[in-house]
Every structure is written in structure tokens, then in C-alpha cells.
N, C-alpha and C positions, 0 to 999 in steps of 0.2 A: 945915252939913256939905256939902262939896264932893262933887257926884256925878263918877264919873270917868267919861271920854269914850274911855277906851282901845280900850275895843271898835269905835268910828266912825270909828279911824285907821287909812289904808288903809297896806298893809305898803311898805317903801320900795321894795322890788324889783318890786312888782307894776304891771303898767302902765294907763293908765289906760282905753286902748284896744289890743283885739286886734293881736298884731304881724304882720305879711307873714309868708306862707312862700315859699318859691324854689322852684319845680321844671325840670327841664333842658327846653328846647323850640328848637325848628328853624324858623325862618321862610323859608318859601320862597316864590316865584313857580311856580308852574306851569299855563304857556299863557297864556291871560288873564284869570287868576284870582291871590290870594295867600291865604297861610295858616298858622297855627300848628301844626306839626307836635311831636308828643309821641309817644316810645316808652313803653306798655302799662305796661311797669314801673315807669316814671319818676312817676309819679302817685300823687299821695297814695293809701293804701291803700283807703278809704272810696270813691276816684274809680275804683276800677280796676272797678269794676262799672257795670253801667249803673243810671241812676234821678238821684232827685235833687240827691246831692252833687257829682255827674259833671257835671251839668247848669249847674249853678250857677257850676261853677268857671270853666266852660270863659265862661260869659257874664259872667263878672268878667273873665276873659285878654283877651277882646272888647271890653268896655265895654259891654255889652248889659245890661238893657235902658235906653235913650239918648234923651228924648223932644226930646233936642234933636237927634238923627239923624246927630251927629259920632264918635259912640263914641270921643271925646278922651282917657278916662280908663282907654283899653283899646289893642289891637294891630288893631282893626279899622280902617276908615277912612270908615265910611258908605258904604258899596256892597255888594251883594250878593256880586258879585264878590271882595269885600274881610273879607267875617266870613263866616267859613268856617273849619274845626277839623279835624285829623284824628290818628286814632289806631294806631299799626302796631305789630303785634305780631308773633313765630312764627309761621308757621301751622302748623297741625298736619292740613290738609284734606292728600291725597295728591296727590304730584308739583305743590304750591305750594311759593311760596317766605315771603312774606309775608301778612299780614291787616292789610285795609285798612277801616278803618270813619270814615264822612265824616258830619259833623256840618253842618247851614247855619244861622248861628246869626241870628235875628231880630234889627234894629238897636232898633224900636222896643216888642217884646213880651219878656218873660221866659220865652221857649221857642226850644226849637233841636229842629231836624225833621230828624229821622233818615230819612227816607222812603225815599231815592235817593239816588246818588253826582252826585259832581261829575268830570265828563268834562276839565276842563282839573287840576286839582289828581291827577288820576291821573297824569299828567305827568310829577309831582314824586313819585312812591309808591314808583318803582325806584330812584332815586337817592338819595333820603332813608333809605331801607331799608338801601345798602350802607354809607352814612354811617351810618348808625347801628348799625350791626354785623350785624343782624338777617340777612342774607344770608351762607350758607356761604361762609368766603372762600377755600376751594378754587376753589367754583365762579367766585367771581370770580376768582381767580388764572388760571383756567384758559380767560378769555375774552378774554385776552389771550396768542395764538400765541407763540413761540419765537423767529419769523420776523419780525415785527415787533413794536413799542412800541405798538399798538393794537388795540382790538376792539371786540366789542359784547357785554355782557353781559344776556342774555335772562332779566327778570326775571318770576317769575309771581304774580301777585297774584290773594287770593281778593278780589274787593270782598263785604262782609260785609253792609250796608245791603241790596241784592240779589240775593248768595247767585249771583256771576256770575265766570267767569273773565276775567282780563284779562292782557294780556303788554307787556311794556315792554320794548324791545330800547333797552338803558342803553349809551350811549358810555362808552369808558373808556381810561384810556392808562397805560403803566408809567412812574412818576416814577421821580428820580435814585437813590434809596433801594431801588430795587427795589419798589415797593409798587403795589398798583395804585387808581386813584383816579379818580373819575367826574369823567368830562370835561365841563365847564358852559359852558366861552365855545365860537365857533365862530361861522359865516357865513352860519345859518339863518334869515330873517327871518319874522318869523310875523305878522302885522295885528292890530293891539291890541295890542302889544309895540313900544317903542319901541328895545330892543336889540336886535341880534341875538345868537343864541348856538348851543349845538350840538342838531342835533336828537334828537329822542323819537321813533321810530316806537310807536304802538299800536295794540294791535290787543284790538276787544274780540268775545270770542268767545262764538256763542250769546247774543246780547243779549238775547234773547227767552225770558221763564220760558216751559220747556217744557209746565206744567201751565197754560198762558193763551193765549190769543191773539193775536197782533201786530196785529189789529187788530179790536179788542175788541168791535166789535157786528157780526162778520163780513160789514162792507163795506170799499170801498174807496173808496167815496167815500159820504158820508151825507147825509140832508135837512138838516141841523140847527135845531133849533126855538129860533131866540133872543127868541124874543118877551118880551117887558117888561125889554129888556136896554139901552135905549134904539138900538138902529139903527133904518135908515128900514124894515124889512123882520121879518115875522115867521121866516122860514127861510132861511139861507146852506148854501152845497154846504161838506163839512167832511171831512178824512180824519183819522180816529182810532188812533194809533199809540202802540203800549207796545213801544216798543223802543231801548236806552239811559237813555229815562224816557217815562212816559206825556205822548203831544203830542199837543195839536187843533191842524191845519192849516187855512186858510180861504185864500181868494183876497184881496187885497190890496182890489179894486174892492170887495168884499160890504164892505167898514169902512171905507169910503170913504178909505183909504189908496193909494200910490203904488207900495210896496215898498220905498222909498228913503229914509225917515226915517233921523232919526238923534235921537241923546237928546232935543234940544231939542226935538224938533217932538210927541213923546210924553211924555215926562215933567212938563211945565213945564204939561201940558193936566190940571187933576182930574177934567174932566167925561170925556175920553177915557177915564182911567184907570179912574173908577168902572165906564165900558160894558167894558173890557177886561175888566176882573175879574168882570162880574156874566155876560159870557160863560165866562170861563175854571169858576166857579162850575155854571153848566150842562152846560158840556163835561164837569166830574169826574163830574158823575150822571149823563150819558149814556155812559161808559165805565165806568162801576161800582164807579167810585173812592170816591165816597160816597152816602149814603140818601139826600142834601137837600142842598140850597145850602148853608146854613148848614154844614155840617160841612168846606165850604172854608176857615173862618178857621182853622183850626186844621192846616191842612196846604198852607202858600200854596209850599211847595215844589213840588209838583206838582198838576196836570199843568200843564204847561208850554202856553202858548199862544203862536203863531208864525202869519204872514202870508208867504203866497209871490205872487211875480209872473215873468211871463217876464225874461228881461235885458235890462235896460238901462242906459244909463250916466248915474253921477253922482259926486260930491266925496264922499270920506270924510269922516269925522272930521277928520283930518287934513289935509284939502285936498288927499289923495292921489285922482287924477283913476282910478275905477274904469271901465274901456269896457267895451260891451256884447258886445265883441265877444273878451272877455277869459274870459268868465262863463257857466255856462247857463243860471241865472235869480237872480234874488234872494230874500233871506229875513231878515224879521225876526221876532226874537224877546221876549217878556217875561221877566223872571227876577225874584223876588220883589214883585211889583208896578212893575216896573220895566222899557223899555226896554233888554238888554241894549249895551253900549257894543262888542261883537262877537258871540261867541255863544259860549251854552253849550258845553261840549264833551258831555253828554251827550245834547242839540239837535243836537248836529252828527250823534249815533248814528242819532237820530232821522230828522233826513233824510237822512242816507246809504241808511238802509232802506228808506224812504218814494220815495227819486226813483228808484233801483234794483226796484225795484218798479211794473212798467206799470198805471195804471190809476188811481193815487192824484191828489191834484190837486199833490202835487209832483212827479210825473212829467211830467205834463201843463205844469205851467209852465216844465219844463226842454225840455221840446219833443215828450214821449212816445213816446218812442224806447227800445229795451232798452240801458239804459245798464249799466257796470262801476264809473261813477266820475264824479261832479260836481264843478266849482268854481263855488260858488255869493259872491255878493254881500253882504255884511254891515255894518255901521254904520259898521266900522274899512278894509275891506278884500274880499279873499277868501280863501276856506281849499277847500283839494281833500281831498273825503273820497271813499274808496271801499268799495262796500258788495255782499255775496252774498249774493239773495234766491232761494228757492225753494218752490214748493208743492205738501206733500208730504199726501196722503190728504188732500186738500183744504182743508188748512191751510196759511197762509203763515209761514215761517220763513226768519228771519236766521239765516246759519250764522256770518257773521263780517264786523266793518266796523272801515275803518281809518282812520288819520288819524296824522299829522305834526305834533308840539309842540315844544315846548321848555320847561326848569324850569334855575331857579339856586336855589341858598342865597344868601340874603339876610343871614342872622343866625342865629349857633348860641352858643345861652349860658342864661340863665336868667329864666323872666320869675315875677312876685312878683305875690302876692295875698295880700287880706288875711283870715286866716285862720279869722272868723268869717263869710266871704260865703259859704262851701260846707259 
């Protein structure tokens, strides 16, 4: 008797692995960072919440996680700089305009760290927002005068990761149609940007949670204990700042650094890297970031660790010759275990606050002077940020710190994943 096999025959239409799905996404550049930009609703239903199928998706759109460190199979590019996710919706907070929630998606772990924003990719949150409808287009109709074909349209973003205001005053010009349409090229050159195009002023305001400290073990300059961190020394001078993002400041000499690096001279070192990080690991328990060392692998987004020195001059990245006499000191920074290739923009919050602020040791490297405004030294270049500190019932607060980007669309269309990775 013949047994029949019908039941072990898979049906013709059924496939034999999960199909892609497409959802709408925006790839943008903004400052010196890039990033896949997705409006709120655009997202599978299960994504529009936060947790794990959110998670997942977004380190599929990436190519995360990558142990070969190219995220080839994704829109990242292996840089920190480079896998990065953001999310915009309405806002519904009073007198915003947008919600902005920034993701930093780990190249070589299956986690992405909500913690903090990303200070260059905000850049890109006003412009992306009117491209994508999200922004009243009265208002934008209306920032553009009568009198001329251009303007600026003042956009306000909640950042949501920190619960912070931020404003993006968005170029914009009336094409032939009548329409009005954000203005992306332009004559603005920014270091670590190899084009130039039109500026971003921003401005982030109140960077400082008001229920915290801006500098969190109420000094301004601390002992810091780095002992079994390997340097030559058990304690470096250190200024501890939550503002922008939480940053440990140290003097360039204490790491037996110059100020002047650049990728190659940090990155390419693991013994370096390992001392970086087993500081940056102490810095987060000596700011109350976490209980233990150990609770840094799990949130390598912050705190951010950064080296200042006075000005001096050297070769960019690019062999662009930065003088000493150009700058008020220099400053390097880490970003995901990483030398950043210029600097964070919410590092830049950081010392904008910090060197505006007399007493810190970025003040002190820029020459200790009550300053309004620095152009500090970085891997790529310089960048002028400016920043308003004051100390009120004997607490130090940023009231507001600015700084000068730029952001383009790169790519607006659909990127595809596959439909069992989330």
C-alpha cells in the first residue's frame, strides 16, 4: 500500500523563506554624522512602540550586529558616526513643533542605546521634519516674507531621549511653483564635511536637566582616581559635565597625549583604547552614571570621554594646516570606543558649557578668561561654538549653547528588511 506524502508537500505559493518588507526612510547627512531617518507612522505597527521589535528592525536597516565591523548588509558604514537611527513624529509637548528620538545603533552588539541625542544628526531634524510634512505648512509658508524668495524657518524640536528643547532655524527659499522648500546646497563649509552647503544654526536650550547638576560631583575641577586604569599615575585633574551629554574632561599631558591626534594615532592603539575605556568606565561611577564599572558595557554611549590642551598647531585629517593662532585650545574626543574623526555635536554642547564656564579645566586650556564663545581644534578642523553659563543659588546652569551645521538628503525612498529579523 502506498503511504501518501501530501501532507510533506509544501504549498506552491508559499515561500520558502520570509519575504522583505519596505518601509518609507530618509537618509540624511547632518553635520558629521549620517543617518536613517523614519517618520513615526511609517513603521511597521509592532515598531511604533519602543522594545524589541523596534530594536531589531532598526539593527537590520544598519546591518547590526556585524562582527565583521562593515555593517555591508545594512545602511550603516562601520563608524559611529555612521549607525545612527532617528525617529520624528508630531509633537504634542506645547509650543513644539516636532519629536525627535535618536537611536546609536552598536556596530558589533545587538543593542542600540537610547541614552542621549546625537548633537550633529539634530542638524538634519528640522529639515527632515518639513520634508516630511510633519511641520504646519502655514508656518512654513509664513517664513518665507512677501518681500523676498527666502527665509528661515524656526523649527522646535522636543529631543525626546532627554526630555530637552532644541530650535533649528531651517533655510528655506520659494521655488517656481510657489512652494516653499528647504534650502540644502549653499557656501557653508563645516570640517569633517567635505561639501559645503547651507547652514543650520542651533541652538539647544537649557541643556542642563534641571532636576541634576551640570556638574555632577559639585566641582569644577575633580581629583579623579584612575588607578588600575593603566596610566602612569593613580589620580588626574578631571571636570565632570552633564551638559549636551554627560563628559569627563582631563588635560591631554595626564594620558600622555598631545591634543593633536587624530584617528590613526588612537584607534589603530588597543592597549590605548582598552586604558580609554577602563577610564571612561570610572568616570560614569564617579558621575552617578552607574553602580560599577561593569554597568558601562551596556551603555558605551555615554559618558563621553574627551582630552583638552591649550592651542596649538597642526595637519588635519585632511592636511588642512589648523594655526594656533586660529583656535583657543584643542579637544579630542571618544565616540563609541572610538576616536571621533571631528566631534560630536552633543561634545561640542559639552564644551561649549564647560569652556564658558571659569574654573573648569576647558576653560583653563582655552586661557581662563570669561569667555561667550570658543573655536576649538579638532581631528577634522575647527568648529565656533557659543555657550551661556550662569550660577544661580549656587548652582551652575547652561541657559543655552549654540553652534553652526549643516544637513542634506542624501536618499528618500524605501529601505527593505527581512520580515522575520523583527
Amino acid at each position: 500500500m502506498t503511504q501518501s506524502t501530501s501532507q510533506h508537500t509544501p504549498l506552491k505559493n508559499t515561500p520558502k523563506f520570509a519575504p522583505q518588507v519596505s518601509v518609507p526612510a530618509t537618509y540624511m547627512r547632518g553635520g558629521t554624522s549620517k543617518g536613517t531617518f523614519f517618520k513615526l507612522s511609517d513603521l511597521p505597527e509592532r515598531c511604533q512602540i519602543a522594545g524589541k521589535a523596534r530594536d531589531n528592525f532598526l539593527l537590520r536597516v544598519i546591518g547590526s550586529p556585524d562582527p565583521y565591523g562593515k555593517q555591508i548588509d545594512g545602511l550603516g558604514n562601520g563608524s559611529s558616526s555612521t549607525s545612527k537611527t532617528v525617529i520624528l513624529s508630531e509633537s504634542d509637548k506645547t509650543d513644539h513643533d516636532v519629536n525627535y528620538l535618536f537611536g546609536q545603533v552598536n556596530i558589533a552588539k545587538p543593542m542600540i542605546d537610547w541614552a542621549g541625542n546625537c548633537g550633529n544628526l539634530t542638524a538634519a531634524v528640522g529639515a527632515c521634519a518639513i520634508n516630511m510634512g510633519l511641520i504646519d505648512a502655514a508656518k512654513v509658508k509664513a517664513s518665507v516674507s512677501n518681500n523676498t524668495s527666502n527665509g528661515i524657518c524656526e523649527v522646535r524640536i522636543w529631543q525626546e531621549n532627554i526630555s530637552k528643547t532644541i530650535i533649528a532655524h531651517v533655510p528655506v527659499y520659494l521655488d517656481e511653483q510657489g512652494k516653499v522648500q528647504v534650502q540644502e546646497t549653499g557656501d557653508f563649509e563645516l570640517d569633517g564635511v567635505t561639501f559645503p552647503a547651507a547652514e543650520v544654526k542651533i541652538e539647544f536650550i537649557d541643556p542642563v536637566d534641571s532636576s541634576s547638576d551640570m556638574f555632577p560631583t559639585n566641582n569644577l575641577i575633580d581629583d579623579f582616581d584612575v588607578s588600575g586604569c593603566g596610566l602612569n599615575t593613580d589620580s588626574v585633574k578631571a571636570t565632570f559635565i552633564s551638559a549636551g551629554i554627560p563628559t569627563i574632561f582631563m588635560k591631554a599631558e595626564d594620558l600622555g597625549f598631545t591634543g593633536t591626534e587624530l584617528q590613526g594615532d588612537i584607534n589603530s592603539n588597543s592597549e590605548t583604547l582598552a586604558k580609554l575605556e577602563a577610564i571612561r568606565a570610572e568616570g560614569g561611577v564617579a558621575m552617578g552614571l552607574f553602580k560599577d564599572v561593569s554597568e558601562a558595557q551596556s551603555s558605551q554611549h555615554i559618558p563621553k570621554i574627551a582630552w583638552v590642551a591649550p592651542a596649538q598647531s597642526y595637519s588635519a585629517s585632511s592636511g588642512k594646516a589648523v594655526e594656533a593662532n586660529e583656535i583657543d585650545l584643542v579637544v579630542r574626543a571618544m565616540s563609541m570606543g572610538q576616536l571621533h574623526h571631528a566631534m560630536m555635536g552633543t561634545a561640542a554642547v559639552a564644551i561649549a558649557a564647560a569652556a564658558t564656564t571659569q574654573g573648569t579645566l576647558v576653560n583653563e586650556a582655552a586661557g581662563g578668561s570669561e569667555l561667550g564663545e570658543v573655536r576649538f581644534g579638532h581631528p577634522s578642523g575647527t568648529l565656533l561654538v557659543g555657550g551661556k553659563t550662569e550660577q544661580v543659588a549656587g548652582r551652575w546652569e547652561a541657559k543655552k549653547v549654540s553652534m553652526s551645521r549643516s544637513a542634506r538628503r542624501i536618499m528618500v525612498g524605501e529601505v527593505f528588511v527581512p520580515n522575520d529579523s523583527f
